[in-house]
N, C-alpha and C positions, 0 to 999 in steps of 0.2 A: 504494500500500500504506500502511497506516495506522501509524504507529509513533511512540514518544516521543520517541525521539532519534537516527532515523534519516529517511531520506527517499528513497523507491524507485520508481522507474518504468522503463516499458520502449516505449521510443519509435522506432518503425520500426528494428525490431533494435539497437538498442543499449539494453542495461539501465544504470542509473545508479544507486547506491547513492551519497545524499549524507548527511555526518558531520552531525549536526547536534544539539550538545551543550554548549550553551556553558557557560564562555567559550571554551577551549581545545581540546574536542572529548575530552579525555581518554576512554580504552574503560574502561568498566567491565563487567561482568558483560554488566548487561540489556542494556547497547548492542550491546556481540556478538552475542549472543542474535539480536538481529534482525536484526543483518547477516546472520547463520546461514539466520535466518527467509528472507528475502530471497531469496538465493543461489538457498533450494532452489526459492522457488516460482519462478525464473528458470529453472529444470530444466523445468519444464513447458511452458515457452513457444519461441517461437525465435530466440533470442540471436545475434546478431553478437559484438557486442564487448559486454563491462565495464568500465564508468567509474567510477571512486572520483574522489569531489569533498568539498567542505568548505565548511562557512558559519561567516562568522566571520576574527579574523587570522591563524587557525591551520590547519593540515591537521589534527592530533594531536597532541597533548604527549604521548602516551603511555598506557599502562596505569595504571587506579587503582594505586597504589602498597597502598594499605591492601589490598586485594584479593589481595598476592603473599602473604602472612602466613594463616597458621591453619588451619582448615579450610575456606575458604575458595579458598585457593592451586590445589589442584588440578582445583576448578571451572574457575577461572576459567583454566588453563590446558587444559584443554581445548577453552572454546569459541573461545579465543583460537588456538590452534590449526587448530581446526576450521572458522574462516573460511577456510584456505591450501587445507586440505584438500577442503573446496567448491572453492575457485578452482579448482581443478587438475581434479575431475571437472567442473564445467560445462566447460571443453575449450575456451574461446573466448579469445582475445588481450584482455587488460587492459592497461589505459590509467590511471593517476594522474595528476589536476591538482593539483600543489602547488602553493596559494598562499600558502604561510605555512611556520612551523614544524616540522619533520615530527620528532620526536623519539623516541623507545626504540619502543613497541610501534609507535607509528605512523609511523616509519620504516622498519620492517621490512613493513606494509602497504603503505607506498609501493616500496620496493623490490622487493616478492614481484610487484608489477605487473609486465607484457612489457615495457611500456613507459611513460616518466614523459613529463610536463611542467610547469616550474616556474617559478615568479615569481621574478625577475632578486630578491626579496626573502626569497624561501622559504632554511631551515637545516636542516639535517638533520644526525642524529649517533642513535650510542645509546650516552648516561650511564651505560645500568642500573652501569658495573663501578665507578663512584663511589658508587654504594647497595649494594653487597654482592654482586650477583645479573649476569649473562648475560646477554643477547636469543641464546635459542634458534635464532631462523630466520635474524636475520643471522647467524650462526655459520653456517648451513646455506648462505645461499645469495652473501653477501657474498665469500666466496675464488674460487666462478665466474664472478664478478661482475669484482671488481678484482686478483685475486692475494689468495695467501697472507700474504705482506707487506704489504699493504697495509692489508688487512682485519684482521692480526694489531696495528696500530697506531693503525687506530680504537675498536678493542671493549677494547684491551688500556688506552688511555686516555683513551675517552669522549670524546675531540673532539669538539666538531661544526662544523660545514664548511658553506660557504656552497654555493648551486643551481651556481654555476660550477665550483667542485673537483670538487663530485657528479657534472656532464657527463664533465668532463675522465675521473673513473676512470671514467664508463661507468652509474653509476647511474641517469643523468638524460639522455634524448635532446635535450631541450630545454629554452634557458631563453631565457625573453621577457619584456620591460618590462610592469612589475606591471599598469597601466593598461592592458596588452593580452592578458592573460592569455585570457580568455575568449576575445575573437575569436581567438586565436592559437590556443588548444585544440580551439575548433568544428572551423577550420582542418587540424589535426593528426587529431581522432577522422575528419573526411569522408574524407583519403585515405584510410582503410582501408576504413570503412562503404560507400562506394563499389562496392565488391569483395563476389565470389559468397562469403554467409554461411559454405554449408559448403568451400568452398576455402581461406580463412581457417582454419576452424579445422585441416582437415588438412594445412595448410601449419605450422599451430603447434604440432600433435602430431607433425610428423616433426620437428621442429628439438628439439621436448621429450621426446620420447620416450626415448632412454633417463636423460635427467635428471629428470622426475619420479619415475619408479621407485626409484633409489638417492634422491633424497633423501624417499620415504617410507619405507623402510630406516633411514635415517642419521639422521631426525628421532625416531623413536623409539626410537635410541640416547642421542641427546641430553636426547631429555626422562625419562631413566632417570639421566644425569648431573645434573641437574637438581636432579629429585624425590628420588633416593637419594644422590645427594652433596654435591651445594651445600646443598643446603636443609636439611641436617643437622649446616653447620657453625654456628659460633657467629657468624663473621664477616657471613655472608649474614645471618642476622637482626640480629642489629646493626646493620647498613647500613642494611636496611629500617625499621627500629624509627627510628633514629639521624634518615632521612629525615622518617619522621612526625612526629618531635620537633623537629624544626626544630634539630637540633644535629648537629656533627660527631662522625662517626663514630669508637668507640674501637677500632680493628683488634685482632687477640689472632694474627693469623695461624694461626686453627686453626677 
C-alpha cells in the first residue's frame, strides 16, 4: 500500500502496519489517517494476525501535540480513536514490536495490542498529565491491564518505565536484547501464524468479548470527559500551549 508515513502489507496472513515518520514517529493527523486507510482495506483480505512495527529509535513519541488544540483537537481525536476502533472490528490478535520509545498516544497503540514485544531498550509511559491533558484509552484499558492502582500512579504522574517494569505489570509479554529484536519477534509473530487463521480469531473474540463491548461504552464516556470537561479548563490548554512554548506550565487549578 502506498503511503507517506506509513508502511503496509499483508504477507501470508499477517498484515503489518509499519510507523514510518521520522525522527520519532510522532501521529499526526495524516499519519492516522492511513493507518485508518490500512486497517480497513485489511477488512477485505484474510488476516491472521496484526503487527505494528516502527522504523527508526523510536516506536512513537506520541500524538502531534499542536494537533490537541483548536479546531483541530476533535479531528484528530477521532481518527486517533478510530484506529482502536478498527482494531477491534478487524477481530484478529495484535502483536507490537517495541523497539524504542513508546510514549503518550503511542503507548496506548502499543498497549491497545493483545500482545507486545520489546527491546530490552524500549520506555514507555504517558506524560500527557504533565501537558495538561489525559491518554483517553490508557485510562480505558491500562486498570484491566495492571490494576486500578497501578494505573492510577502512572497516568496520575506520567512516569515512564522501562520494557522490564512494562513485562512485570503485564503490559509487555516480552523483552529481548535490542540486537535480537527482530529475530526474536519473527520468532514470537510464527507461534501464532502457525495456527488455523479463523480459530485465532474466535479464540480472541471469546476471551474479548465481553470487554470490547463495555469498553466501546466507557470510551465514549470518556471522550465526553475529554471534549466537554478537560478541554474547557484553563489548565489543559495551558499545558498544551505551555508544551508548544517550550516553557513551564502556569497551573491556575481550574
Amino acid at each position: 500500500m502506498d503511503h507517506q508515513y506509513i508502511r503496509a502489507g499483508l504477507d501470508d496472513g499477517i498484515a503489518t502496519i509499519i510507523l514510518h515518520r521520522k525522527p520519532l514517529n510522532v501521529l499526526n493527523i495524516a499519519m492516522m489517517e492511513e493507518i485508518n486507510v490500512a486497517l480497513k482495506a485489511f477488512m477485505e483480505s484474510k488476516v491472521k494476525l496484526l503487527v505494528f512495527r516502527a522504523e527508526g529509535k523510536a516506536f512513537s513519541a506520541g500524538v502531534e501535540v499542536s494537533e490537541h488544540m483548536g479546531g483541530q483537537a476533535e479531528r484528530m481525536i477521532e481518527v486517533f480513536h478510530g484506529m482502536f476502533r478498527l482494531m477491534d472490528k478487524l477481530s484478529v490478535p495484535s502483536i507490537a514490536v517495541i523497539n524504542g520509545m513508546a510514549l503518550g498516544g503511542g503507548c496506548e497503540l502499543a498497549i491497545y495490542c493483545d500482545m507486545a514485544i520489546a527491546s530490552e531498550k524500549a520506555t514507555i509511559g504517558q506524560p500527557e498529565i504533565q501537558v495538561g491533558v489525559f491518554p483517553p484509552i490508557a485510562a480505558l484499558v491500562m486498570p484491566h491491564i495492571m490494576g486500578r492502582k497501578k494505573a492510577m500512579e502512572l497516568l496520575l504522574s506520567g512516569d515512564i518505565i522501562s520494557a522490564r517494569e512494562a513485562m512485570e505489570l503485564g503490559l509487555i509479554n516480552k523483552v529481548v536484547d535490542h540486537k535480537e529484536l527482530e529475530a526474536e519477534a519473527a520468532a514470537f509473530i510464527k507461534k501464532f501464524a502457525k495456527n488455523s487463521g479463523i480459530v485465532l480469531k474466535f479464540t480472541r473474540s471469546a476471551l474479548m468479548e465481553r470487554t470490547i463491548e463495555k469498553q466501546g461504552k466507557d470510551l465514549v464516556s470518556i471522550e465526553d470527559i475529554y471534549f466537554n470537561k478537560l478541554m474547557k479548563t484553563h489548565d489543559a490548554n495551558e499545558g498544551l500551549r505551555a508544551f508548544i512554548d517550550k516553557r513551564k506550565p502556569k497551573w491556575e487549578d481550574k
